[in-house]
Backbone as XML, in Angstrom:
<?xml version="1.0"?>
<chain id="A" units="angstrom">
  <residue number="1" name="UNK">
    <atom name="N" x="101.655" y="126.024" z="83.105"/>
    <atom name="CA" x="102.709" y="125.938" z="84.083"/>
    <atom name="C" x="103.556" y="127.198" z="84.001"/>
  </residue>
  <residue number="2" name="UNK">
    <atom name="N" x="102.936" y="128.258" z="84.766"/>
    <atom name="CA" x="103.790" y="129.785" z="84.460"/>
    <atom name="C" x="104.960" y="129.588" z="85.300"/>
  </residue>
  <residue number="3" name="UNK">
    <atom name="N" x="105.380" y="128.796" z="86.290"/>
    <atom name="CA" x="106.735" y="129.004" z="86.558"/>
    <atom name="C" x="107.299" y="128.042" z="86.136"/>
  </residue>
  <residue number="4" name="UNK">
    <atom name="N" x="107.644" y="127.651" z="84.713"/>
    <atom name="CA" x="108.282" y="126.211" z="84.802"/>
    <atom name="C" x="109.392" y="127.298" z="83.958"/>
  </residue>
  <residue number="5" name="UNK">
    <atom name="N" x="110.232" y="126.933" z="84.721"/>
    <atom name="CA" x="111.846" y="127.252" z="84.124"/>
    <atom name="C" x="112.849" y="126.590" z="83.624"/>
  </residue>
  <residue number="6" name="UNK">
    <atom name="N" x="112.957" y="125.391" z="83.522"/>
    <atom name="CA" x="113.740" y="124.303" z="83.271"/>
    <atom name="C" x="113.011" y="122.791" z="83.011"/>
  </residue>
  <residue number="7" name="UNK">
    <atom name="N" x="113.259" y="122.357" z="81.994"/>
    <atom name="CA" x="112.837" y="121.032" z="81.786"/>
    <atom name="C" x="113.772" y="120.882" z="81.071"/>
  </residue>
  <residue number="8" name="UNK">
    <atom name="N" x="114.194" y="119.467" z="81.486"/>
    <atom name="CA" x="115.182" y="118.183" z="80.482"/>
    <atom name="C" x="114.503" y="116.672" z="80.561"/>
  </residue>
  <residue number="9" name="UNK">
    <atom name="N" x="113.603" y="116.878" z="79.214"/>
    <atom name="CA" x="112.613" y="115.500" z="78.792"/>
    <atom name="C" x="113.477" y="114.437" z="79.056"/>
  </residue>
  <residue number="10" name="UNK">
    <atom name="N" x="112.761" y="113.678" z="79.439"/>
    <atom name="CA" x="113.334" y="112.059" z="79.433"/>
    <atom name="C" x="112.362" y="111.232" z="79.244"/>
  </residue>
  <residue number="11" name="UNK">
    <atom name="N" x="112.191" y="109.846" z="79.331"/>
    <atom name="CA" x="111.901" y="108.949" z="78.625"/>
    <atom name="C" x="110.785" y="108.523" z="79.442"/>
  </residue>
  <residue number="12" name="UNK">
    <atom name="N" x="109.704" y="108.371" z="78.814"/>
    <atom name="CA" x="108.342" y="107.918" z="79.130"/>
    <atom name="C" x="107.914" y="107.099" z="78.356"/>
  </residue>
  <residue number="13" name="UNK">
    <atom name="N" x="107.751" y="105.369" z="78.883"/>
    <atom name="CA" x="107.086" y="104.607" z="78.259"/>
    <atom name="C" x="105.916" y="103.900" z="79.004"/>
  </residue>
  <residue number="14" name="UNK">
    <atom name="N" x="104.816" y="103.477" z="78.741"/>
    <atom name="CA" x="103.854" y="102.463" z="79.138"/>
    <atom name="C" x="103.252" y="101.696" z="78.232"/>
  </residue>
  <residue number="15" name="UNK">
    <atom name="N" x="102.204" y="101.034" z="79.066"/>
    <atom name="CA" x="101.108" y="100.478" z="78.104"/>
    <atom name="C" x="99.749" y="100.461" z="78.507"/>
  </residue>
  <residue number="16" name="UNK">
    <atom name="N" x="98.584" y="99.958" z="77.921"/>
    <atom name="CA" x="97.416" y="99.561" z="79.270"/>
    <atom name="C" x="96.838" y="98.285" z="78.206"/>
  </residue>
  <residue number="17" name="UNK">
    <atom name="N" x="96.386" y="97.595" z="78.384"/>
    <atom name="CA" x="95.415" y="96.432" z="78.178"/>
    <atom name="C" x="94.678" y="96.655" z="78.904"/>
  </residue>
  <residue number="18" name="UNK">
    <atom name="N" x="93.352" y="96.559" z="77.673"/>
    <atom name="CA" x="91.773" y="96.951" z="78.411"/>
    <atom name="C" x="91.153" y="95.748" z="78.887"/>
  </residue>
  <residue number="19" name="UNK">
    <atom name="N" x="91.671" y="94.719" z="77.831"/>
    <atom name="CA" x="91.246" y="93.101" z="78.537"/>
    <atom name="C" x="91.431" y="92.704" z="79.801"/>
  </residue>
  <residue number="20" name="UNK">
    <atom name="N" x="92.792" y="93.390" z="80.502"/>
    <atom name="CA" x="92.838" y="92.499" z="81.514"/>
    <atom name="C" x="92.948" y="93.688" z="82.213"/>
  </residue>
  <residue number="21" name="UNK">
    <atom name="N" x="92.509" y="94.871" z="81.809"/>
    <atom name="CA" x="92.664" y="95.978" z="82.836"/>
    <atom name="C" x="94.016" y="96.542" z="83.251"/>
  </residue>
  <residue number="22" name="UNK">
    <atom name="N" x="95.213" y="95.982" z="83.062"/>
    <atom name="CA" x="96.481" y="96.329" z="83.243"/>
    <atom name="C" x="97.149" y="97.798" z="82.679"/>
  </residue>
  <residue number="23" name="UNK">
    <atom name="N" x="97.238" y="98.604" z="83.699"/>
    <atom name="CA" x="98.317" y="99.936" z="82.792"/>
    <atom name="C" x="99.585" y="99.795" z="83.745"/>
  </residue>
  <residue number="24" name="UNK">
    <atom name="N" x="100.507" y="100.234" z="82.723"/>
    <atom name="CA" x="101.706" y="100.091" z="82.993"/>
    <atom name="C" x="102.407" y="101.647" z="82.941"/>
  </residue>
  <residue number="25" name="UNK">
    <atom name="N" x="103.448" y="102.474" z="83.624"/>
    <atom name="CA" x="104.061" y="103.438" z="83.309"/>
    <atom name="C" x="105.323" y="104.037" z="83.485"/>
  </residue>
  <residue number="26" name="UNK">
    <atom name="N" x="105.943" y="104.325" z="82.837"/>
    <atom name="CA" x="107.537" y="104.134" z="83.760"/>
    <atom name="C" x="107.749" y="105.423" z="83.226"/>
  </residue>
  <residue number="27" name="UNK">
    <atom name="N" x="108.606" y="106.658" z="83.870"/>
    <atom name="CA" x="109.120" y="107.719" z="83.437"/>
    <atom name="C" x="110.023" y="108.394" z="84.523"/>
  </residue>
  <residue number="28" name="UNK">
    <atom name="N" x="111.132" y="108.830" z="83.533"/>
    <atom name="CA" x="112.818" y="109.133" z="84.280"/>
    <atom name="C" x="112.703" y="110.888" z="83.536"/>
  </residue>
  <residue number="29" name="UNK">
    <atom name="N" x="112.741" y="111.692" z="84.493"/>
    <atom name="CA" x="113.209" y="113.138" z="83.981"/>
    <atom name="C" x="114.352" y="113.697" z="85.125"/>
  </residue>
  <residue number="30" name="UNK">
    <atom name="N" x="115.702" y="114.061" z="83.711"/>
    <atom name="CA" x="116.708" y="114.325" z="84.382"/>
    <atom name="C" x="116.736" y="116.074" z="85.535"/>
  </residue>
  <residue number="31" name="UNK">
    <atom name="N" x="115.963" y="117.422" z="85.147"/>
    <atom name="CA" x="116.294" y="118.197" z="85.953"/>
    <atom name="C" x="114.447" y="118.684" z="85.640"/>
  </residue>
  <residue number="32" name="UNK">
    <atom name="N" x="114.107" y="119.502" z="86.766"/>
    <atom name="CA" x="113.187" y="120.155" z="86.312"/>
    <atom name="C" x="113.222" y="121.341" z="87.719"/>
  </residue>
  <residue number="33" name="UNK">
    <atom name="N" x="113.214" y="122.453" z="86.759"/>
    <atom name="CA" x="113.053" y="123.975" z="87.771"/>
    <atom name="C" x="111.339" y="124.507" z="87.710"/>
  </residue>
  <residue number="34" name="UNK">
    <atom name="N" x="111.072" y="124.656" z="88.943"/>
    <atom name="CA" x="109.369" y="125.023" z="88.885"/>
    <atom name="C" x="109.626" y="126.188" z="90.011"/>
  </residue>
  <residue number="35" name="UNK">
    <atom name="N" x="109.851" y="127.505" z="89.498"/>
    <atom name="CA" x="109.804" y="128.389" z="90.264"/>
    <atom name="C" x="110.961" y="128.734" z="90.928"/>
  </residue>
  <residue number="36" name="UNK">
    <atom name="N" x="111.174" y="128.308" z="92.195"/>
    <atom name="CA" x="112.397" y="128.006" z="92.852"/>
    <atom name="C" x="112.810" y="126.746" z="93.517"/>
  </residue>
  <residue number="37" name="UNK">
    <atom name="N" x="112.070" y="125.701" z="92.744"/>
    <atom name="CA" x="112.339" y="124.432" z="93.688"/>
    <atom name="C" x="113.019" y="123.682" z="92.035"/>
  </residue>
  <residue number="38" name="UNK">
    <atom name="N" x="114.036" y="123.154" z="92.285"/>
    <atom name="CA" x="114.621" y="121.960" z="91.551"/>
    <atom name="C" x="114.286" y="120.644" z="92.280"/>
  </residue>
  <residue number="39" name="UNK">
    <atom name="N" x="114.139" y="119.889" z="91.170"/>
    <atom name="CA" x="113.770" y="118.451" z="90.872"/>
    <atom name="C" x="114.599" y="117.636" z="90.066"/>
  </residue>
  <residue number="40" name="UNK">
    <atom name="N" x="115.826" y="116.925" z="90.427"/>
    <atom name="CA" x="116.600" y="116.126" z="89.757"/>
    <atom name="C" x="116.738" y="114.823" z="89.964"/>
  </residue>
  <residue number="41" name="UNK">
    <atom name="N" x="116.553" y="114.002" z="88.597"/>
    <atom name="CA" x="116.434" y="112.729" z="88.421"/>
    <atom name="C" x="115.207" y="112.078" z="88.574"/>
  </residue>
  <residue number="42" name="UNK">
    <atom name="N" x="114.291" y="112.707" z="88.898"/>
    <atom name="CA" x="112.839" y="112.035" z="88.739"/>
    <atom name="C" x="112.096" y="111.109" z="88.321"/>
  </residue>
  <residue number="43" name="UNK">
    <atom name="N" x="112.292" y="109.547" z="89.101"/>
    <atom name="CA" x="111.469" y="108.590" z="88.427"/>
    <atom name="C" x="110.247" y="108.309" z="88.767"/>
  </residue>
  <residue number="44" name="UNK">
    <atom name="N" x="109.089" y="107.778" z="87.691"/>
    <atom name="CA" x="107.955" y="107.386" z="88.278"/>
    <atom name="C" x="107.682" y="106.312" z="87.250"/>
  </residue>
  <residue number="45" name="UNK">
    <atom name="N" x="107.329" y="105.222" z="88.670"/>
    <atom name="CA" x="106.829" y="103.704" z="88.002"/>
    <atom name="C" x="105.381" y="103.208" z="88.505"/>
  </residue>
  <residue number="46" name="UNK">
    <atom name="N" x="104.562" y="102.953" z="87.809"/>
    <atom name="CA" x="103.469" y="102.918" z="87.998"/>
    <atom name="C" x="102.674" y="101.542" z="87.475"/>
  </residue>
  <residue number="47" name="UNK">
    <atom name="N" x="101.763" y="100.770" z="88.422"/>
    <atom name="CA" x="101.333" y="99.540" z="87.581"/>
    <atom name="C" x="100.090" y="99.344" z="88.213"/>
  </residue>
  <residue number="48" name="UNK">
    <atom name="N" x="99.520" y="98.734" z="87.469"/>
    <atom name="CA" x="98.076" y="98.649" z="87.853"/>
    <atom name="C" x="97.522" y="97.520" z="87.564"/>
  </residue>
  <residue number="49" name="UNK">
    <atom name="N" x="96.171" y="97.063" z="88.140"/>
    <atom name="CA" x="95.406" y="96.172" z="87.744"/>
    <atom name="C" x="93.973" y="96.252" z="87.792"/>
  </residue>
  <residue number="50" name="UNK">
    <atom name="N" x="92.968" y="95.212" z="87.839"/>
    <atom name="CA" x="91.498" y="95.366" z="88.134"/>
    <atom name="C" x="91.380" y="95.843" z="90.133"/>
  </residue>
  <residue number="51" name="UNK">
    <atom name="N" x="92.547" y="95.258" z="90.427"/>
    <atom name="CA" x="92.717" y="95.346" z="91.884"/>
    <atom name="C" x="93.145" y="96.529" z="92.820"/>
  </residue>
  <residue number="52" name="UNK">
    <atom name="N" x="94.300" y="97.138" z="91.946"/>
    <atom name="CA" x="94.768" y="97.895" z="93.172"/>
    <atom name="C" x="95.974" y="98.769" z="92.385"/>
  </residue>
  <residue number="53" name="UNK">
    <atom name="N" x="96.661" y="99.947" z="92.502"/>
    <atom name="CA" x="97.344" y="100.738" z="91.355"/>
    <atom name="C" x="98.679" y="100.817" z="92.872"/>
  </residue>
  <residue number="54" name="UNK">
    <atom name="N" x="99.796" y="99.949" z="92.189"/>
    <atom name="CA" x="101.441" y="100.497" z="92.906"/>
    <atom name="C" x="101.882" y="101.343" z="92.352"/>
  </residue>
  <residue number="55" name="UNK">
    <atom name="N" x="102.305" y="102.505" z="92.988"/>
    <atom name="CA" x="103.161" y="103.261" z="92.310"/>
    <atom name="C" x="104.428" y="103.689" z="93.449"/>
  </residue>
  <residue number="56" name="UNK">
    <atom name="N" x="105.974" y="104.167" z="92.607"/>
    <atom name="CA" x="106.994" y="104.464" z="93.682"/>
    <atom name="C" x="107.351" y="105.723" z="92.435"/>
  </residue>
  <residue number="57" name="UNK">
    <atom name="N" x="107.471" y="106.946" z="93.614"/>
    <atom name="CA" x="108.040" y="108.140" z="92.840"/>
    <atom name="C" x="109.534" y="108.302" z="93.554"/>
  </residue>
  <residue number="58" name="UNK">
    <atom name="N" x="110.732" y="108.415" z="93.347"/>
    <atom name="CA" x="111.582" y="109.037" z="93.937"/>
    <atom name="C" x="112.496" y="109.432" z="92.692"/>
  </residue>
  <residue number="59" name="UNK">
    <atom name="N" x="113.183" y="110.740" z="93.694"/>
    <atom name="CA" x="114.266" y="111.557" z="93.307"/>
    <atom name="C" x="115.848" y="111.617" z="93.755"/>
  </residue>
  <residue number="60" name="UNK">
    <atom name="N" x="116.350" y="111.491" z="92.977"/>
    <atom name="CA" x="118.125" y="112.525" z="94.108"/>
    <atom name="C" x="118.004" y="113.406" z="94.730"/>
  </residue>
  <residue number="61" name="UNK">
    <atom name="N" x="116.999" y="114.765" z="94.724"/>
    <atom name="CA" x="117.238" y="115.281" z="95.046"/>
    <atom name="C" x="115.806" y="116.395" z="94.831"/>
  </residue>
  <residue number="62" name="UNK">
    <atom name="N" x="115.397" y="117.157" z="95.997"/>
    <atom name="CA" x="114.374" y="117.880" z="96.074"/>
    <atom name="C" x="114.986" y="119.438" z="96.873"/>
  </residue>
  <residue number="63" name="UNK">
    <atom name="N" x="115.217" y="120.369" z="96.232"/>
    <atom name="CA" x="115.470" y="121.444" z="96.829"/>
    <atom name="C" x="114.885" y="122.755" z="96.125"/>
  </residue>
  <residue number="64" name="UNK">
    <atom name="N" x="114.947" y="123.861" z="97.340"/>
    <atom name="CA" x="114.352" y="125.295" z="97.144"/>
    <atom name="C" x="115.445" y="126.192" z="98.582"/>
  </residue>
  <residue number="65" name="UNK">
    <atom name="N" x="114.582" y="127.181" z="98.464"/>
    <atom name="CA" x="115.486" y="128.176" z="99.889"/>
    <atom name="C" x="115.290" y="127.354" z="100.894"/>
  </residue>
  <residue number="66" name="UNK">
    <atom name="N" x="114.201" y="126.870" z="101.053"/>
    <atom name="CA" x="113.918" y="126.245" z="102.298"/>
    <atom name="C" x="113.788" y="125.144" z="102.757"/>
  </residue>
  <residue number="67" name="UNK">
    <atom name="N" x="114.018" y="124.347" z="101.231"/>
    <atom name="CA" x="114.129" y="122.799" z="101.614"/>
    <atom name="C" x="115.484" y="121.976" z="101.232"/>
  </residue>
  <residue number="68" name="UNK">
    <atom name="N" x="115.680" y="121.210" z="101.578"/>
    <atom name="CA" x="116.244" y="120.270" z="100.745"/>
    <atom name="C" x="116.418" y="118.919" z="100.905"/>
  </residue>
  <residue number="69" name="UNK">
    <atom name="N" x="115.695" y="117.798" z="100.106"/>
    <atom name="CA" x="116.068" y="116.654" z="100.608"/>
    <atom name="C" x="116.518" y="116.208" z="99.459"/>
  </residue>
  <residue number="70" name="UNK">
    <atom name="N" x="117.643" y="114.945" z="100.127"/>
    <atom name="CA" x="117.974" y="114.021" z="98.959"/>
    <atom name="C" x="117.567" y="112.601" z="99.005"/>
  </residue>
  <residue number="71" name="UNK">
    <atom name="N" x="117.304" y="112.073" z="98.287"/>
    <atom name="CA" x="117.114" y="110.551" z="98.065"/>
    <atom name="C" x="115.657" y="110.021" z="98.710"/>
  </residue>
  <residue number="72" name="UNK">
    <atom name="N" x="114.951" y="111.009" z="97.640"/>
    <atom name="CA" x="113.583" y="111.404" z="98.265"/>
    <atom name="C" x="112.646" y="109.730" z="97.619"/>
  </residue>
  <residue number="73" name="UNK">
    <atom name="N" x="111.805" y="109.278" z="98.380"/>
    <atom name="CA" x="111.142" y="108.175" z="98.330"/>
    <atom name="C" x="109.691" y="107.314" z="98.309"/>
  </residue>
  <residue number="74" name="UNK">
    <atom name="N" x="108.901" y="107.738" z="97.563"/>
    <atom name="CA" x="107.814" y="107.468" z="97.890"/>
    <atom name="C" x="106.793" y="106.406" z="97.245"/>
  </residue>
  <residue number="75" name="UNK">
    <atom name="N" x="106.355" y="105.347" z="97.936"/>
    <atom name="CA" x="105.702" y="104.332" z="97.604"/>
    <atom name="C" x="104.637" y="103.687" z="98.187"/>
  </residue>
  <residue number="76" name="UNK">
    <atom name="N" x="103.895" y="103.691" z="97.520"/>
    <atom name="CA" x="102.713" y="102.731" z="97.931"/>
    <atom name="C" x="101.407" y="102.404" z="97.190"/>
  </residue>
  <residue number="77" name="UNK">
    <atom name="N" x="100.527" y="101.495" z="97.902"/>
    <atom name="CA" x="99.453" y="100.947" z="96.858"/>
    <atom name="C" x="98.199" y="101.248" z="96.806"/>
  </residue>
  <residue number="78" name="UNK">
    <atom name="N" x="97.112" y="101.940" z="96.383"/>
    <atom name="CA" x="96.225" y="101.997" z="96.383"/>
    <atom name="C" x="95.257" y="100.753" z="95.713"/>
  </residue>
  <residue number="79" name="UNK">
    <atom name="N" x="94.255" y="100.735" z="97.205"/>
    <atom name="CA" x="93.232" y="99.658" z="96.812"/>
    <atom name="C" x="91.537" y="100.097" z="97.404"/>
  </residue>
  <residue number="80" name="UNK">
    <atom name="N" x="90.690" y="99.494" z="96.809"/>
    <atom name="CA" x="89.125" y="99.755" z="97.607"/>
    <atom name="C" x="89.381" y="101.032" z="97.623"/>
  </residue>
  <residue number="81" name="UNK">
    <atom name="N" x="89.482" y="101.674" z="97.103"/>
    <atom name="CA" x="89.468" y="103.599" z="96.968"/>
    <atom name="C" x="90.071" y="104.097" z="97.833"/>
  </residue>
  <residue number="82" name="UNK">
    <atom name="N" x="91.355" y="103.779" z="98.591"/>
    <atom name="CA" x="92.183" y="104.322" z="99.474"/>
    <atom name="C" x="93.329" y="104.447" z="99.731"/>
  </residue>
</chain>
């Protein structure tokens, strides 16, 4: 990662059970600089099964020169390979 300029670790926990196929993943990072785009507050929750993998990523805040959004949001489920 040659432009990573900023990282402030935060907390990453999961699990997976192979029995029942279940992974689990949750992770919060407070700032991250990649070049010229900042990334603050960054969560990602992630869950899975034999069936189908939910995941929701959002941020406070997504900016560079040319962008900027806040209260950025993204979710949904993958199933049957799609």
């Amino acid at each position: 990662m040659p432009q990573l300029k900023e990282f402030e670790p935060g907390m990453i926990t999961g699990s997976f059970d192979s029995r029942k196929n279940e992974l689990k993943l949750h992770a919060n990072m407070k700032r991250i600089v990649y070049g010229t785009t900042e990334i603050n507050d960054l969560s990602m929750n992630v869950n899975a099964d034999s069936t189908a993998l939910n995941y929701s990523i959002s941020s406070s805040g997504i900016s560079n020169a040319q962008i900027n959004f806040s209260n950025v949001l993204f979710e949904g489920k993958l199933t049957d390979n799609k």
